[in-house]
C-alpha positions as CSV (number, residue, x, y, z in Angstrom):
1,X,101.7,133.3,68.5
2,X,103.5,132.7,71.8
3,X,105.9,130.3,72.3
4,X,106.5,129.1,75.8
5,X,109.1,126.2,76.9
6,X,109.4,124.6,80.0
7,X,112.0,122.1,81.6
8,X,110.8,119.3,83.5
9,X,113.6,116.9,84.7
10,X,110.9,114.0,85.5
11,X,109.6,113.8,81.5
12,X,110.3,110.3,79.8
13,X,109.6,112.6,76.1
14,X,108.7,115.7,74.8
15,X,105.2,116.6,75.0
16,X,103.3,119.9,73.0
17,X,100.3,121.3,74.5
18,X,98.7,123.5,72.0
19,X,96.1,126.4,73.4
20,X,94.3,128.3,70.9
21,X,91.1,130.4,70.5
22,X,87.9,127.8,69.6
23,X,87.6,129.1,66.2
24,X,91.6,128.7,65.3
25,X,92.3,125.8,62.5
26,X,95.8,124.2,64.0
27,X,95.6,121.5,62.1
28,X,98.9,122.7,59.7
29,X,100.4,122.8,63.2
30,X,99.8,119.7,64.2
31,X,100.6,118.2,60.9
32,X,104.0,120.1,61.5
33,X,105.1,118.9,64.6
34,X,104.0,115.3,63.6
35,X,106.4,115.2,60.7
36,X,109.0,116.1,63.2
37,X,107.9,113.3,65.3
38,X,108.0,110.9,62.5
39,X,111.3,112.7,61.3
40,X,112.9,110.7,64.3
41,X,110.6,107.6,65.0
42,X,112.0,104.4,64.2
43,X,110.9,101.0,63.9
44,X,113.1,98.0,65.1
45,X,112.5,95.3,62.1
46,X,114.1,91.9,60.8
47,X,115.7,91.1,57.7
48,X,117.6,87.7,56.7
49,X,118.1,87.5,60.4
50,X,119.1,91.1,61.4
51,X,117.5,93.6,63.3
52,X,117.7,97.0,61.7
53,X,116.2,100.7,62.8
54,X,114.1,101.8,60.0
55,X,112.9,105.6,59.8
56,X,109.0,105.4,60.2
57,X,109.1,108.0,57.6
58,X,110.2,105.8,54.5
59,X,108.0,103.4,55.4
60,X,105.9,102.9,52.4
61,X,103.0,100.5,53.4
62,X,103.1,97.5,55.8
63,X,101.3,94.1,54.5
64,X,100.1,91.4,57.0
65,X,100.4,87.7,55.5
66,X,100.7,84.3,57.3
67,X,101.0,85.4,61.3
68,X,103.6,88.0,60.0
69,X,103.8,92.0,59.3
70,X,106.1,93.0,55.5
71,X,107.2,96.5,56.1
72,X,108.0,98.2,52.9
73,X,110.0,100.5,52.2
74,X,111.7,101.6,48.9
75,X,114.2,99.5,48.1
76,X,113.1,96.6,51.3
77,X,111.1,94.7,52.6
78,X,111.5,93.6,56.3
79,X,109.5,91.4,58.7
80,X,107.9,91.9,61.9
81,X,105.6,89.3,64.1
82,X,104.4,92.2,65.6
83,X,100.3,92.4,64.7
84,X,99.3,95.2,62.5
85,X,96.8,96.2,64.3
86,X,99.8,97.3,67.5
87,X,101.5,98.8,64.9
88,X,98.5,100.9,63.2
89,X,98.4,101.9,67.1
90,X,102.2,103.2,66.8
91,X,102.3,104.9,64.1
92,X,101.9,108.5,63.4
93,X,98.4,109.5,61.6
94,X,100.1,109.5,58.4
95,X,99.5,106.2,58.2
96,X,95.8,104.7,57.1
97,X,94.4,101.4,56.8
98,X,93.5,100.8,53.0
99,X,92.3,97.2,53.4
100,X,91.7,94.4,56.1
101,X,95.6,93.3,56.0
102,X,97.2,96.8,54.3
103,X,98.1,100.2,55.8
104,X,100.2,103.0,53.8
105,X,101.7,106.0,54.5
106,X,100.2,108.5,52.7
107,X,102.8,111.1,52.6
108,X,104.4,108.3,50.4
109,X,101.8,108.2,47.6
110,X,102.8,109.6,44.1
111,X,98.9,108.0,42.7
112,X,95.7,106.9,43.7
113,X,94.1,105.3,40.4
114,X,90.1,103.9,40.6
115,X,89.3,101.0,37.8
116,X,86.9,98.3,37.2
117,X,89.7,96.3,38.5
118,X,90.4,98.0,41.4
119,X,91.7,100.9,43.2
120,X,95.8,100.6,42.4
121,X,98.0,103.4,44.8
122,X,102.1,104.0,42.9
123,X,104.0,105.1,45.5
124,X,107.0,107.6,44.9
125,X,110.2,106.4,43.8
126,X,109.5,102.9,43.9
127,X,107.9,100.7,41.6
128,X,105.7,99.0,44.4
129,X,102.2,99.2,44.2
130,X,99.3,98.4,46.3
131,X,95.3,97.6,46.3
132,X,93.0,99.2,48.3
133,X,89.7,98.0,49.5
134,X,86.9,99.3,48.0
135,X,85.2,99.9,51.7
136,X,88.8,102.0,52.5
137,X,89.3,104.1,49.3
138,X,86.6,106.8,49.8
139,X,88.6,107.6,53.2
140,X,91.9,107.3,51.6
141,X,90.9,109.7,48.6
142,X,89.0,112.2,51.5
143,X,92.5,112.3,53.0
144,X,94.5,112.9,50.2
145,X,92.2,115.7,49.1
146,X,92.2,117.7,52.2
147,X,96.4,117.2,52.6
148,X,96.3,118.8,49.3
């Protein structure tokens, strides 16, 4: 692999252009420099009034409800009238819708679980939980099978 930088003065961000032979499988690269990307992404939300800066990273799943966006994370939840369909648009490929008004992170899942009931994902250290669509679990389950 070669490894070339270059210095432009005029770029607003970083941008990676990968070039690789047609039959080359970059895809743990791209994944790679994503996480990077997300490492430092953040997300200005509302809480009680405040505006924080919350890592896009511990974002576990944002929920629309009632003209407003619940992002969850953790241990909060904040609030953004932002739609979720411009923040699907912002957000790294991590993230995946899972119903009409859901989408998670899925590097945040710790279980996907399929019942008569419905399909229930636990995400890690957290005790919040979330449905998923019947229509969006075959892609969610795809996905989580091919990250391993």
């Amino acid at each position: 692999m070669k490894i070339q930088v270059e210095v432009d003065e005029t770029a607003v961000e970083p941008e990676v252009t990968i070039r690789a032979a047609a039959n080359t499988d970059v895809s743990q690269l791209v994944a790679a420099l994503e996480a990077v990307s997300v490492a430092a992404k953040r997300l200005t939300l509302r809480q009680r009034g405040q505006s924080y800066q919350v890592v896009v990273g511990s974002i576990l799943f944002l929920e629309a409800a009632d003209h407003q966006v619940m992002v969850h994370t953790a241990d909060e939840v904040y609030v953004t009238r932002q739609p979720l369909y411009e923040l699907a648009d912002a957000l790294p490929t991590t993230f995946q819708r899972v119903s009409k008004s859901a989408i998670l992170n899925r590097e945040q899942i710790l279980s996907l679980t399929k019942s008569v009931t419905g399909n229930l994902v636990k995400f890690q250290n957290s005790h919040k939980q979330l449905y998923v669509s019947r229509r969006y679990y075959k892609a969610l389950r795809e996905a989580l099978e091919r990250e391993g």
